[in-house]
N, C-alpha and C positions, 0 to 999 in steps of 0.2 A: 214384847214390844220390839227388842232387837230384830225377831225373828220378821215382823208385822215391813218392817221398813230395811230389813234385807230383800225379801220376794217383792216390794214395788221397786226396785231402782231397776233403772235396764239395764247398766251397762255389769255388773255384777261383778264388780273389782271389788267391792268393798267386803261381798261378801265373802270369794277369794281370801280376800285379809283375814278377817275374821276366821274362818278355817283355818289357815296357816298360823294364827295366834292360839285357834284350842289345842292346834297339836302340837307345837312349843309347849306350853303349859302343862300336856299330859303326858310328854314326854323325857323334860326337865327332871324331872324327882328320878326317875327308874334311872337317869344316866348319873343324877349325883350318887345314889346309892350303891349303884351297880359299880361307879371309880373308888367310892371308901371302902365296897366288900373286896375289888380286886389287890388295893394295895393295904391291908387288914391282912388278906389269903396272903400275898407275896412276904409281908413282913413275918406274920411264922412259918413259913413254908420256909423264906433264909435261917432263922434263927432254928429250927429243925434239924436243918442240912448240916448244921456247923454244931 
């Protein structure tokens, strides 16, 4: 249905939107997990070091 009433609108701003919110969405998780593996790595990599 989204898709039914994204292809009739002319001006295709919405559908714009919508793109820009699936890749938020698909991109959100890989950057929170990919910040707690770097500082996870940094936390024993110091306690390592010393």
């Amino acid at each position: 249905m989204c898709r039914a009433v994204l292809e009739s609108e002319d001006g295709q701003a919405t559908a714009a939107g919508v793109n820009d919110g699936i890749i938020y969405l698909m991109a959100l998780p890989y950057i929170l997990v990919g910040g707690i593996a770097f500082f996870i790595y940094k936390k024993f990599s110091k306690a390592n070091a010393e």
